[in-house]
Backbone of each chain as ProteinMPNN parsed JSONL, in Angstrom:
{"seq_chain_A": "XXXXXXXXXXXXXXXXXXXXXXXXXXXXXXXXXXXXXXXXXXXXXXXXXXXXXXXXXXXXXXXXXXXXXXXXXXXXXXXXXXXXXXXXXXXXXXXXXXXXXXXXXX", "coords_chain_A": {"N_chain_A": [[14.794, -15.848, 3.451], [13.998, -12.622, 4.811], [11.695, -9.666, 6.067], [12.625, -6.803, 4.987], [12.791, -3.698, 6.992], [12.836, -0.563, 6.854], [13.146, 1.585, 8.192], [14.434, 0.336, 10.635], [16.957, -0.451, 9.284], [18.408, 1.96, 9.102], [18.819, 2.502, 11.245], [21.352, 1.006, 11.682], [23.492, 2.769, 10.341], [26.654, 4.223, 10.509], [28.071, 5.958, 9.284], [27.8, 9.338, 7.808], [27.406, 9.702, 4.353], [27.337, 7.411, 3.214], [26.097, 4.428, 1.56], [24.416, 2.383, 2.388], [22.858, -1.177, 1.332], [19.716, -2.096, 0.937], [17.963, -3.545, -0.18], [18.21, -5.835, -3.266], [17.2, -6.032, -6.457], [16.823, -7.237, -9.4], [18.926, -6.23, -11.162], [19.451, -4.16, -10.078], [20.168, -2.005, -7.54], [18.853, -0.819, -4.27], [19.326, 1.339, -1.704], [20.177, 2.693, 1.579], [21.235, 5.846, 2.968], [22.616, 8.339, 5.134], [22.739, 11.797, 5.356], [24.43, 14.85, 5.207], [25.366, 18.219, 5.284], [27.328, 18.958, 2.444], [27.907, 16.938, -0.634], [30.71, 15.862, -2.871], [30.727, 17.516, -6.382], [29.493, 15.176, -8.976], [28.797, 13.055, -11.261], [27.314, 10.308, -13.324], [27.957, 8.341, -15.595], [26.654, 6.832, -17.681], [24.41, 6.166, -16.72], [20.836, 6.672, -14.855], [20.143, 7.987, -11.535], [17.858, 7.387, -8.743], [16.687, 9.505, -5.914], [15.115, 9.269, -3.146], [13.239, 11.317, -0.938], [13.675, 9.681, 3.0], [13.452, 10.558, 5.155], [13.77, 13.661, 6.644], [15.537, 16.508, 4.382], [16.231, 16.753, 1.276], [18.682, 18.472, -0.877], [19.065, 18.784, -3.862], [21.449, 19.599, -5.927], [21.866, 21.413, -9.18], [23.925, 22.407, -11.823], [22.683, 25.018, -12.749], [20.164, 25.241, -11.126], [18.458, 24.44, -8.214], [17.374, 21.76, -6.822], [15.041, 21.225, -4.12], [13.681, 18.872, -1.797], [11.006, 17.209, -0.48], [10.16, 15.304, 2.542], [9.55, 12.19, 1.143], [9.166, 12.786, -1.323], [10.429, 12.421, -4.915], [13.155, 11.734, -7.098], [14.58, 11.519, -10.164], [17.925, 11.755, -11.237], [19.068, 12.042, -14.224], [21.09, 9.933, -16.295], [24.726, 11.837, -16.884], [24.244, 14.116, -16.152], [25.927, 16.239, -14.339], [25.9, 16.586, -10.306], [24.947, 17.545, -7.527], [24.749, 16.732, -3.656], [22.926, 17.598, -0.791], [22.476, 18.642, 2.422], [20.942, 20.787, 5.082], [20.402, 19.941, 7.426], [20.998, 16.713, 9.518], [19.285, 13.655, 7.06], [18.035, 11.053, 5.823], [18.005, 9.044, 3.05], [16.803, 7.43, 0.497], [18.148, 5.848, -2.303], [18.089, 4.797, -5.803], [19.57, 2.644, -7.526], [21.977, 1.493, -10.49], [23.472, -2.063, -9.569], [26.135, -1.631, -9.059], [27.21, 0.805, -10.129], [28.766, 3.859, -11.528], [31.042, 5.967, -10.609], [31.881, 9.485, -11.625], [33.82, 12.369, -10.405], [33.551, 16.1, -10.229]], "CA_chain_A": [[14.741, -14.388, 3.28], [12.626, -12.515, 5.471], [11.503, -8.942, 5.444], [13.376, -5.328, 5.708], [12.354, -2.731, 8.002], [13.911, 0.619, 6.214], [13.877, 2.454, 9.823], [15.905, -0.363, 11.271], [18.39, -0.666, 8.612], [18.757, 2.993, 8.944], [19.851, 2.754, 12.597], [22.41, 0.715, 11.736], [24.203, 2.992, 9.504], [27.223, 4.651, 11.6], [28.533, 7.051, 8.912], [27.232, 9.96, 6.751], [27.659, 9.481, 2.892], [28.039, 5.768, 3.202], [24.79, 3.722, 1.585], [23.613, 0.741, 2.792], [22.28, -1.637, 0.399], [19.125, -2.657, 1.635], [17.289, -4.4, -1.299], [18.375, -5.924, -4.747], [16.053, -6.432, -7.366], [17.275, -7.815, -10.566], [20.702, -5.439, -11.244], [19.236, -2.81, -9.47], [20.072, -1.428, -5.379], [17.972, 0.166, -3.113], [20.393, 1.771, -0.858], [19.996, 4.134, 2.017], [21.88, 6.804, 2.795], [22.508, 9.036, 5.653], [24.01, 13.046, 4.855], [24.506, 15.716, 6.079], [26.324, 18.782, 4.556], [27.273, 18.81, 0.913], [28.703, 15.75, -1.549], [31.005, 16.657, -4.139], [29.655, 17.408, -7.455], [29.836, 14.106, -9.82], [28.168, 12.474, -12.306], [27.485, 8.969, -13.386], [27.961, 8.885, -17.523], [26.002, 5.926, -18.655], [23.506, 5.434, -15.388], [20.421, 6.957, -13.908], [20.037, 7.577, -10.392], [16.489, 7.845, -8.201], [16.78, 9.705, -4.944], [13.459, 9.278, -2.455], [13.475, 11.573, 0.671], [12.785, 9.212, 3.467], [13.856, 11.558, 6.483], [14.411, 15.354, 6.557], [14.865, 17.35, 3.398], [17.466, 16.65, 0.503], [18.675, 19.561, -2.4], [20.132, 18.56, -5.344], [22.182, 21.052, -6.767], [22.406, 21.379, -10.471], [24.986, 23.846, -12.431], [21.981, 25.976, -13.121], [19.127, 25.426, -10.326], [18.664, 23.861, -6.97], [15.963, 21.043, -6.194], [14.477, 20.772, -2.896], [12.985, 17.06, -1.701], [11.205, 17.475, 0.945], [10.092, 13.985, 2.759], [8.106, 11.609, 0.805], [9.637, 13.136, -2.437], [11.554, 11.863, -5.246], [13.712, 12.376, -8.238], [15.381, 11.188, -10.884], [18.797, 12.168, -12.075], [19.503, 10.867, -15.475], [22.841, 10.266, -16.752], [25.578, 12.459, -17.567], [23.507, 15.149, -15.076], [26.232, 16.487, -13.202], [24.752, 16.799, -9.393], [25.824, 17.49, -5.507], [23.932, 16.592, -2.779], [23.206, 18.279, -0.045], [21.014, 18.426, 3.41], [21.477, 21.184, 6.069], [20.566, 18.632, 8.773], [20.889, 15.202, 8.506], [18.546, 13.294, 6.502], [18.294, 9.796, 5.152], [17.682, 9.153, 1.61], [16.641, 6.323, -0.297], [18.617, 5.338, -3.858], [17.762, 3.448, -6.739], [20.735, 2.87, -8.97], [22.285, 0.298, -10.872], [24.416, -2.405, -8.327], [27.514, -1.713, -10.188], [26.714, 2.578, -10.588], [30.231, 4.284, -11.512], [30.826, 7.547, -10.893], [32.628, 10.728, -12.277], [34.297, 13.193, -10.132], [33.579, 17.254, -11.541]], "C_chain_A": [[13.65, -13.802, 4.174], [13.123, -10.925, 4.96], [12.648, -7.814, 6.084], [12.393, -4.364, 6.029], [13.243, -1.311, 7.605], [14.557, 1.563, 7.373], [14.628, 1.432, 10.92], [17.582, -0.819, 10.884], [19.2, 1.203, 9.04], [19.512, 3.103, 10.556], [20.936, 1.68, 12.869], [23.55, 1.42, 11.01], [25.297, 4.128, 10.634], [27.801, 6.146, 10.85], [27.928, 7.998, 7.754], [27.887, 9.478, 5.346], [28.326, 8.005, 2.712], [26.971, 4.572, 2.754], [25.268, 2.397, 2.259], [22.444, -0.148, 2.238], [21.173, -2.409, 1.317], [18.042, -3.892, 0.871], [18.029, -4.271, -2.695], [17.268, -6.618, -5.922], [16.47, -6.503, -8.897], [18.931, -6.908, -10.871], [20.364, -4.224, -10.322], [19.268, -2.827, -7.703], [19.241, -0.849, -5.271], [18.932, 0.186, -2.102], [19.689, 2.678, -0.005], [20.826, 4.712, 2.684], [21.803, 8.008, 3.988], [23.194, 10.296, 5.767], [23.586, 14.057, 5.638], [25.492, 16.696, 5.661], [26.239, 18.677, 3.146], [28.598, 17.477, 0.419], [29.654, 17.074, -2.748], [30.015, 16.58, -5.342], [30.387, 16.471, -8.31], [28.82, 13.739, -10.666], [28.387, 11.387, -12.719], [26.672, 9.044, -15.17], [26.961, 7.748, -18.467], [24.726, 5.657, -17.481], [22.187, 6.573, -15.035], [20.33, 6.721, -12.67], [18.803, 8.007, -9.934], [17.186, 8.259, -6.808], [15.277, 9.9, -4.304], [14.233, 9.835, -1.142], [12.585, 10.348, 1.818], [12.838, 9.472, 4.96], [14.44, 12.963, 6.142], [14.035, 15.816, 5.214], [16.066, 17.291, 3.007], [17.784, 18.009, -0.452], [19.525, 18.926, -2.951], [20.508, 19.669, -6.457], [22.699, 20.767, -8.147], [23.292, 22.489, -10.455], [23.791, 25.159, -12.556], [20.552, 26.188, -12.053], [20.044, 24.261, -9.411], [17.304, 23.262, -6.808], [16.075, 20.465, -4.963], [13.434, 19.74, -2.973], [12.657, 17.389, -0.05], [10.409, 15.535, 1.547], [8.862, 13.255, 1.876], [8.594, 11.637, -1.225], [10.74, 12.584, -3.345], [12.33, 12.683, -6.484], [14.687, 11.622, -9.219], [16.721, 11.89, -11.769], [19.321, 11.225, -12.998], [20.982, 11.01, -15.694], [23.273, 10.807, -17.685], [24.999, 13.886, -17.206], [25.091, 15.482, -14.425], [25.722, 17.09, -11.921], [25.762, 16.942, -8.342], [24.607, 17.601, -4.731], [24.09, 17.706, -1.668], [22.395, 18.862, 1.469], [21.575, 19.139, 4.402], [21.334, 20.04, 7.422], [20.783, 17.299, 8.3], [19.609, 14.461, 8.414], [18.84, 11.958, 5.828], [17.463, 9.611, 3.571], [17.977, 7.673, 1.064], [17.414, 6.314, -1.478], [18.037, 4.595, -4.091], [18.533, 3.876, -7.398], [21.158, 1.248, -9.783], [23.302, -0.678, -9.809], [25.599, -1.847, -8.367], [27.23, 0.099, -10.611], [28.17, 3.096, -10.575], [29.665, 5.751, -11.147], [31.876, 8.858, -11.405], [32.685, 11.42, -11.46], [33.992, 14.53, -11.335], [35.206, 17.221, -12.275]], "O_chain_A": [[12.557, -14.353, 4.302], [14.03, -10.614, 4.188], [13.282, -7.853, 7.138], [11.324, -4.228, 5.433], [14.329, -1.128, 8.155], [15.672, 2.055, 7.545], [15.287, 1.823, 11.883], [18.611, -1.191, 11.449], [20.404, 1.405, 9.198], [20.55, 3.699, 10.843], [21.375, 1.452, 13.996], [24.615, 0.804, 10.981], [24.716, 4.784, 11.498], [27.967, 7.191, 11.478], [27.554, 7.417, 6.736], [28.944, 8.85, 5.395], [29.404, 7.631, 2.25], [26.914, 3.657, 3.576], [26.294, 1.752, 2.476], [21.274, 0.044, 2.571], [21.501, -3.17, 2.228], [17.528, -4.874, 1.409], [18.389, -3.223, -3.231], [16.742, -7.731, -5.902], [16.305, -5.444, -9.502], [19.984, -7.472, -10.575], [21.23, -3.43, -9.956], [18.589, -3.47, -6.903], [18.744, -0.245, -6.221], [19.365, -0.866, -1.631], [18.784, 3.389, -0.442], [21.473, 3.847, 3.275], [20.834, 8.748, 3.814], [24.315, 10.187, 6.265], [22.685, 14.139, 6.472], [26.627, 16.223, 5.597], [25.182, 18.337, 2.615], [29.698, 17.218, 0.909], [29.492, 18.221, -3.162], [28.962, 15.947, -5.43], [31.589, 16.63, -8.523], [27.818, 14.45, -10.587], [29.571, 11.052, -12.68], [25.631, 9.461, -15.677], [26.65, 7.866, -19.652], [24.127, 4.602, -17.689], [22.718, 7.677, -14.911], [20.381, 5.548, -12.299], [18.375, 9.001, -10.522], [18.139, 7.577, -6.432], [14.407, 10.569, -4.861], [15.185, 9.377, -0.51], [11.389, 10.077, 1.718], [12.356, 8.733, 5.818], [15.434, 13.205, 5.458], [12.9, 15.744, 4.742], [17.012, 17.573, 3.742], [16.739, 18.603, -0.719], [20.624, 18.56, -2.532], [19.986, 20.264, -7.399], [23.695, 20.078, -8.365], [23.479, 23.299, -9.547], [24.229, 26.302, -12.42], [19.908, 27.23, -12.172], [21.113, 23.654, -9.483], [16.278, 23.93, -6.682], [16.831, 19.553, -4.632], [12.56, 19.639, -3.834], [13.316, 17.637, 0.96], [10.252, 14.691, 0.664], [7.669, 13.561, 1.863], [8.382, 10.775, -2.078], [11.83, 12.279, -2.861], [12.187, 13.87, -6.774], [15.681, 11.123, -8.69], [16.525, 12.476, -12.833], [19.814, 10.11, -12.825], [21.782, 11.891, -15.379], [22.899, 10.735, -18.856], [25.283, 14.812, -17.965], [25.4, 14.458, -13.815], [25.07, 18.119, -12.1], [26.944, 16.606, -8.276], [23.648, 18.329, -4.991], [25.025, 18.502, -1.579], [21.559, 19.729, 1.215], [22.593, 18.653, 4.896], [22.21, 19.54, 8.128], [20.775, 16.847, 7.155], [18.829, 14.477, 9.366], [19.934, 11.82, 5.281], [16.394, 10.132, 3.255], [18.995, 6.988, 1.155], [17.179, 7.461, -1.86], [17.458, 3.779, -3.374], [18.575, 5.002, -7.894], [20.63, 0.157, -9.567], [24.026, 0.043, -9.123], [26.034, -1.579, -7.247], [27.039, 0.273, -11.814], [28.836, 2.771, -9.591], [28.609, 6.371, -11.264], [33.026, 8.427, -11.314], [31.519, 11.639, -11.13], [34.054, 14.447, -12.562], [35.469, 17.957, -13.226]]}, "seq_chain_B": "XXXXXXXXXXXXXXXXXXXXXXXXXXXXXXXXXXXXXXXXXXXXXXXXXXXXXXXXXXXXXXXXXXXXXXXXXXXXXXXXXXXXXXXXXXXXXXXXXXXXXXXXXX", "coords_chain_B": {"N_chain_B": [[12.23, 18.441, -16.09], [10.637, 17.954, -13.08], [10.15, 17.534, -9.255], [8.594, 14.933, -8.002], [6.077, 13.748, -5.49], [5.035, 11.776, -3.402], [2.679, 10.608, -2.13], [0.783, 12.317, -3.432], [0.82, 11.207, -6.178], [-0.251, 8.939, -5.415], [-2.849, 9.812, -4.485], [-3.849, 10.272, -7.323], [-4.909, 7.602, -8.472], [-7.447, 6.29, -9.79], [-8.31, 3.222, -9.127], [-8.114, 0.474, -7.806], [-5.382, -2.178, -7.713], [-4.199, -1.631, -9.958], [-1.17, -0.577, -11.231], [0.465, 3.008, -11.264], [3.264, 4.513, -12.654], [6.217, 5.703, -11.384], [8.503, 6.493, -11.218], [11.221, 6.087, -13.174], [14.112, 4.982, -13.83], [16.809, 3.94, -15.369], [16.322, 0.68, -16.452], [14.395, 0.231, -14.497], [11.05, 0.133, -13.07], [9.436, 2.513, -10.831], [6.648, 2.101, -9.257], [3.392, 2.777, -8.149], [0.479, 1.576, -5.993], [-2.643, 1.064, -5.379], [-3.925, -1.221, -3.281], [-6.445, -3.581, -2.141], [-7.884, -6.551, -0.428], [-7.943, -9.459, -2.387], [-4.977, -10.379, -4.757], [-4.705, -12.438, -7.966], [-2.967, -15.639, -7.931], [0.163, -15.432, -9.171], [3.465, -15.416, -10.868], [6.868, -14.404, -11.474], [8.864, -15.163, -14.275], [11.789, -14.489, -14.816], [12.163, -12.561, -13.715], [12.91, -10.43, -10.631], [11.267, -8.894, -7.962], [10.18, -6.14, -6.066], [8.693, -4.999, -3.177], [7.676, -2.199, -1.143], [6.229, -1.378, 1.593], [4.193, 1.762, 1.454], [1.694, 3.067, 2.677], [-0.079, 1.031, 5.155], [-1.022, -2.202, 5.718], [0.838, -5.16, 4.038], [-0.225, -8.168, 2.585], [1.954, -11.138, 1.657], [1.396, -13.504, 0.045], [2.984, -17.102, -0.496], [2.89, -20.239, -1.051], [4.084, -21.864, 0.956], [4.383, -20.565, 2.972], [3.186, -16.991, 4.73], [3.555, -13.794, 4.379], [3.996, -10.651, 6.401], [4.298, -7.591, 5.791], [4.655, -4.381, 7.207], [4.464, -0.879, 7.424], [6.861, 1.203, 6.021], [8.263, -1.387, 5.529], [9.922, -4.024, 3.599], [10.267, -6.263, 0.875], [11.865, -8.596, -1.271], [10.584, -10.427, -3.895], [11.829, -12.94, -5.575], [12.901, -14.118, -8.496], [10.193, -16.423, -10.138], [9.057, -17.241, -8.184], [5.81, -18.095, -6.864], [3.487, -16.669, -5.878], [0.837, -14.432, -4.591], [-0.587, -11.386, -3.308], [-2.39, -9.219, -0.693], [-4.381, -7.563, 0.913], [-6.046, -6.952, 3.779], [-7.176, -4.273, 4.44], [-7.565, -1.169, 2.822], [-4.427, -0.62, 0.897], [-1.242, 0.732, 0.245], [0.706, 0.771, -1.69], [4.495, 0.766, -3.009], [6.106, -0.487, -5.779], [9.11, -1.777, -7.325], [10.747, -2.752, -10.035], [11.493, -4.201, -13.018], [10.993, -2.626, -16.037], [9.063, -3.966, -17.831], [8.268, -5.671, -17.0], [7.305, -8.957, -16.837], [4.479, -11.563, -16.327], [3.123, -14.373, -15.515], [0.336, -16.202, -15.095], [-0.901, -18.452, -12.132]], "CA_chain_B": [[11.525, 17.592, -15.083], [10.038, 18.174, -11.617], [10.681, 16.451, -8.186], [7.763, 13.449, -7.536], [5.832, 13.878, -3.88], [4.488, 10.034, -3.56], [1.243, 10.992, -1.445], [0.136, 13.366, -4.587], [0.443, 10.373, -7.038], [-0.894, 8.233, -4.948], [-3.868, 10.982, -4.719], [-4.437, 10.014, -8.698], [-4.988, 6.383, -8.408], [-9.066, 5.637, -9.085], [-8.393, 2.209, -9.242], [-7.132, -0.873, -7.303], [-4.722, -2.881, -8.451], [-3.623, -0.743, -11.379], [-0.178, 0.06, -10.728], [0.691, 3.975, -11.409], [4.71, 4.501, -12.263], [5.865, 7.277, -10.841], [9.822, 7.091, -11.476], [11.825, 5.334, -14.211], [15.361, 5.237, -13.524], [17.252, 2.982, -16.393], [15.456, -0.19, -17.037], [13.362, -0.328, -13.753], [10.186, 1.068, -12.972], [9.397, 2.168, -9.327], [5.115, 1.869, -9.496], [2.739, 2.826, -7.11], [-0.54, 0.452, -6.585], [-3.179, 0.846, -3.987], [-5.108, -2.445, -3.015], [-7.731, -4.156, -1.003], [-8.612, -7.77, -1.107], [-6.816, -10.412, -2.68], [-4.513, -10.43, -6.442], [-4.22, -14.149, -8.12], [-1.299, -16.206, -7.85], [1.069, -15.734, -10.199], [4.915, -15.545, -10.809], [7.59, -13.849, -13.003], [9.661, -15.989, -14.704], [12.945, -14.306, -14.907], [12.602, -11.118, -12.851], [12.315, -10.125, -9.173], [9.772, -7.561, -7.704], [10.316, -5.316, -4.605], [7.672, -4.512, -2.567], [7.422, -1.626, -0.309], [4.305, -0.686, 1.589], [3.809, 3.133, 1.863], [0.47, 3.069, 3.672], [-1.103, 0.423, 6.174], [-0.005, -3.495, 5.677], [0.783, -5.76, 2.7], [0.764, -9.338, 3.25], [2.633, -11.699, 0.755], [1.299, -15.078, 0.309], [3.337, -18.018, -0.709], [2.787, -21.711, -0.937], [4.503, -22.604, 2.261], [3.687, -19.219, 4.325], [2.221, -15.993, 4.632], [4.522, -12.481, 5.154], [3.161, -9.664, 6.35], [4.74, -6.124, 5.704], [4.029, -2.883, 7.366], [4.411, 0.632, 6.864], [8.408, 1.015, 6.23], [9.366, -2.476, 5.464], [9.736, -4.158, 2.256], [10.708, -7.353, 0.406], [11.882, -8.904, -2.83], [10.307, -11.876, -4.464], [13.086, -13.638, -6.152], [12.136, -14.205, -9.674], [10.188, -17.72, -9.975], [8.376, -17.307, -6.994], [4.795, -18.157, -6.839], [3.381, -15.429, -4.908], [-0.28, -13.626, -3.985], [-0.804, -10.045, -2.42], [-3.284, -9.471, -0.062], [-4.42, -6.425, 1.977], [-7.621, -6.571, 4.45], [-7.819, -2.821, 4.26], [-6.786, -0.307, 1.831], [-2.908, -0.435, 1.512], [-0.17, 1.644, -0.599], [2.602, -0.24, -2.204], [5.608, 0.724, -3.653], [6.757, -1.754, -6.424], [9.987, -1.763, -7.907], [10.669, -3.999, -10.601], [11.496, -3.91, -14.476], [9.503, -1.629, -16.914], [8.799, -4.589, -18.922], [8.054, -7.17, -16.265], [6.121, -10.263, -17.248], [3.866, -12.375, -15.431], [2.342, -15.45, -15.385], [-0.633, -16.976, -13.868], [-0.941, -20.104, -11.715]], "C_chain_B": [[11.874, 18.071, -13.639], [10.328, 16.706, -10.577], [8.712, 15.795, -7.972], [7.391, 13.331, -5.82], [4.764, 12.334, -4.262], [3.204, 9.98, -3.228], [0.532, 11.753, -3.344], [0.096, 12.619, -5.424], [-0.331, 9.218, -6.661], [-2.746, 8.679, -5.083], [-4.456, 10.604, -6.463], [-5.001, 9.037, -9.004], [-6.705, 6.506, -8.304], [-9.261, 3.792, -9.099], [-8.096, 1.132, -8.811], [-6.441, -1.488, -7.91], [-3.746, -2.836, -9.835], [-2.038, 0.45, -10.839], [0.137, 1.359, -11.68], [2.291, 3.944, -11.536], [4.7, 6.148, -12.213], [7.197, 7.7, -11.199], [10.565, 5.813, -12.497], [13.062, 5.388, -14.513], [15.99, 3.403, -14.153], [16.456, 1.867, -16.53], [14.389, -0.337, -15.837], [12.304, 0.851, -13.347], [9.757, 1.257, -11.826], [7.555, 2.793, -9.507], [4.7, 2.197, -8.042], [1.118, 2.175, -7.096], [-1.316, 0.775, -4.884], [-4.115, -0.924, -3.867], [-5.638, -3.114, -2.111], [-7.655, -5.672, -1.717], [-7.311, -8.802, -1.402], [-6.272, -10.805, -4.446], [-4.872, -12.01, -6.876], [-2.719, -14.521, -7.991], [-0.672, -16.021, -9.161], [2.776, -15.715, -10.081], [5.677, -14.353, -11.871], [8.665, -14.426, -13.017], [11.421, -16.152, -14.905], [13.319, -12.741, -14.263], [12.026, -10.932, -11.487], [11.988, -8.875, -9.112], [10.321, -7.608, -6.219], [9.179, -4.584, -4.332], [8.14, -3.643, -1.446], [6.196, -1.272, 0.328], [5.011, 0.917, 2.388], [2.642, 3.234, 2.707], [-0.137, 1.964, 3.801], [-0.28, -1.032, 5.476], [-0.537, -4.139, 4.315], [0.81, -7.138, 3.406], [0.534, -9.941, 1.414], [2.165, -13.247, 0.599], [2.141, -15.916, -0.515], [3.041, -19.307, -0.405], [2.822, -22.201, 0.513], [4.346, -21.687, 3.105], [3.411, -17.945, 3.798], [3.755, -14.84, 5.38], [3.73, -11.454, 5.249], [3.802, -8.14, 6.631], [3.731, -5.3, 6.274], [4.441, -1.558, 6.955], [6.031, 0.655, 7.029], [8.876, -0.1, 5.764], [8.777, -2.913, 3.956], [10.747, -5.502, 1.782], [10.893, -7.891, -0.852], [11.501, -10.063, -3.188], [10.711, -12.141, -5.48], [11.815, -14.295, -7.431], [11.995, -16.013, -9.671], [9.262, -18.1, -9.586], [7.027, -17.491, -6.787], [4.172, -17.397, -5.376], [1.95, -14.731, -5.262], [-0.594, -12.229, -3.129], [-1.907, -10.11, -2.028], [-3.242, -8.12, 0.82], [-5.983, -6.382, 2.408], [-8.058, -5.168, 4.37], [-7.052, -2.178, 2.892], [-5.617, 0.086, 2.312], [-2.338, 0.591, -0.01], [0.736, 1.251, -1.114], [3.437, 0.172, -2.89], [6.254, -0.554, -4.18], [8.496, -1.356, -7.208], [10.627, -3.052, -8.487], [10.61, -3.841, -12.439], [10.431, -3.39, -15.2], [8.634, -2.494, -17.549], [8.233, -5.834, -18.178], [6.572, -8.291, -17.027], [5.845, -11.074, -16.609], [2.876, -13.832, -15.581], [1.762, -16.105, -14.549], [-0.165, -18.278, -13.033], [-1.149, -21.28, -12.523]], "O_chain_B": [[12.95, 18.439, -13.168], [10.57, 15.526, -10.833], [7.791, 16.597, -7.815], [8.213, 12.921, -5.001], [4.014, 12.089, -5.207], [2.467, 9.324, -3.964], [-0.233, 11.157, -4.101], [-0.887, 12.962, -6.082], [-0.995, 8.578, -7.476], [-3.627, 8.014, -5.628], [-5.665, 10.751, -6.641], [-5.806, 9.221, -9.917], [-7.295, 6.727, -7.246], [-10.373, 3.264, -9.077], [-7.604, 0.499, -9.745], [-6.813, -1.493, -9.084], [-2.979, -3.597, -10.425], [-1.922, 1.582, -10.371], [0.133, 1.09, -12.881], [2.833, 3.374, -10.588], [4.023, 7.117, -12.557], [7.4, 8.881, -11.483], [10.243, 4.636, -12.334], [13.281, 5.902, -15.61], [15.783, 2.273, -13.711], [15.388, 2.344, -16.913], [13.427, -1.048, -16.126], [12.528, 2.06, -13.292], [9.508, 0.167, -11.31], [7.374, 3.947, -9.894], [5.366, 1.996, -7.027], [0.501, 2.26, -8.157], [-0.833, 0.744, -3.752], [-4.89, -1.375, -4.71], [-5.0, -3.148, -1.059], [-7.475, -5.981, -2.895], [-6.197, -8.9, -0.888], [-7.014, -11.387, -5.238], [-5.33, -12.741, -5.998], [-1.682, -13.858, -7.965], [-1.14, -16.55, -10.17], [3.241, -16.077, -9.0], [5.16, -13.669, -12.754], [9.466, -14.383, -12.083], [12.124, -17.151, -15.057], [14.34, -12.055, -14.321], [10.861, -11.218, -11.211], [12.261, -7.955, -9.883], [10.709, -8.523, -5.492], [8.717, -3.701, -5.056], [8.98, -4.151, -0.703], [5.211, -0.901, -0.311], [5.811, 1.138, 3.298], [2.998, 3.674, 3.8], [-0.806, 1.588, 2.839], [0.792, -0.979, 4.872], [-1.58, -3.956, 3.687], [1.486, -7.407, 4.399], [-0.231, -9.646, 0.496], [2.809, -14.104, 1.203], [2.118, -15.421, -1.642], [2.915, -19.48, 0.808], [1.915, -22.767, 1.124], [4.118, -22.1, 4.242], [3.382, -17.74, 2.584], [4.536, -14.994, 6.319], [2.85, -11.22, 4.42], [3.715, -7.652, 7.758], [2.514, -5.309, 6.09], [4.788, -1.46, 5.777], [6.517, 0.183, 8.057], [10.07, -0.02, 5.476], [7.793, -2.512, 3.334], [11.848, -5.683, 2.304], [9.989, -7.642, -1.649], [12.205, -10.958, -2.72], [10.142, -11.707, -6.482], [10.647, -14.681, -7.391], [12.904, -16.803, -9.414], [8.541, -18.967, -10.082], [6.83, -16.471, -6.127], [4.423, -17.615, -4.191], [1.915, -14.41, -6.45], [-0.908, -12.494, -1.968], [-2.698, -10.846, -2.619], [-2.208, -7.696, 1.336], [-6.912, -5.959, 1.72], [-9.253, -4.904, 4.239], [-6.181, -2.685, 2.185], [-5.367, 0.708, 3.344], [-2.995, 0.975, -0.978], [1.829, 1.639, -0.699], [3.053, -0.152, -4.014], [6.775, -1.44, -3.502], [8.582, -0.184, -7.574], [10.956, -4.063, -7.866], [9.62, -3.353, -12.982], [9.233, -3.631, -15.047], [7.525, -2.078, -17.882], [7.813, -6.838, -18.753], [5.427, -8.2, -17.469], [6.787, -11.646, -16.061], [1.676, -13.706, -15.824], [2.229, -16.572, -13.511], [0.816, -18.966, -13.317], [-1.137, -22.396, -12.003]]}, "name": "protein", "num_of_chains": 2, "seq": "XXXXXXXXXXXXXXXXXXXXXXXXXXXXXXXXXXXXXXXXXXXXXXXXXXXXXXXXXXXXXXXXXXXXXXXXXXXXXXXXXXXXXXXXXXXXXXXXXXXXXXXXXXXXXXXXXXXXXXXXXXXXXXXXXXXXXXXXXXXXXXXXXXXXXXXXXXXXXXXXXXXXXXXXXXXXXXXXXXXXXXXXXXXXXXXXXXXXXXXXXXXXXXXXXXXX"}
């Protein structure tokens, strides 16, 4: 095993909204994530998810507010949150979820 | 709940070695730990630990060699593992790794 380099995994990633698992640590991913635009809005019913900005500037759009991430920043959406992502430029973004994370369509 | 800027918790830390959690997303806890110097050896018996370094270098000691993380990169020590941290200067680490983790000495 040797080590990961998060800004070299990241320039392998070719498509927006597509993670890339870069560490596993007991059931849990570390994924990262390159977007751009808006995700649909979904929700994951039994799971939290962590999002860490680790390029640009993420929003996570609730039904009722809007949180801005700006680099460096994190967040936890707990489950049964419905959420949509969303980054005028593109931006890479760290996860922490479960390996196995389902998700719900609105 | 509020979004988590990593520098600003880091900013709270008067202590070495005393890991700070900063996000808690289903059973794992993602910790923040500044340290100098050198930890003891120990292990965890049935869970693996992810190291990130946020500021300046980590190195990893093991039995049979020495790893040395920098700023960006990051590694998991597979639960078992007899393992030492080590930082000549003041470093930043991002841990990720069960809320509950347990450890045992050498």
């Amino acid at each position: 095993m040797e080590k990961i380099a998060i800004d070299k995994m990241t320039d392998l990633i070719q498509n927006y909204w597509t993670p890339l698992d870069i560490f596993r640590v007991n059931d849990t991913a570390v994924r990262i994530v390159k977007i751009v635009g808006k995700y649909h809005w979904h929700k994951h019913t039994t799971q939290d998810e962590l999002f860490i900005v680790h390029k640009g500037q993420l929003k996570i759009n609730f039904k009722d507010r809007q949180m801005v991430l700006e680099e460096g920043e994190g967040f936890v959406v707990k489950k049964g949150i419905l959420h949509q992502t969303e980054a005028d430029e593109e931006a890479v973004v760290l996860l922490v979820e479960p390996i196995d994370i389902i998700t719900q369509g609105d």
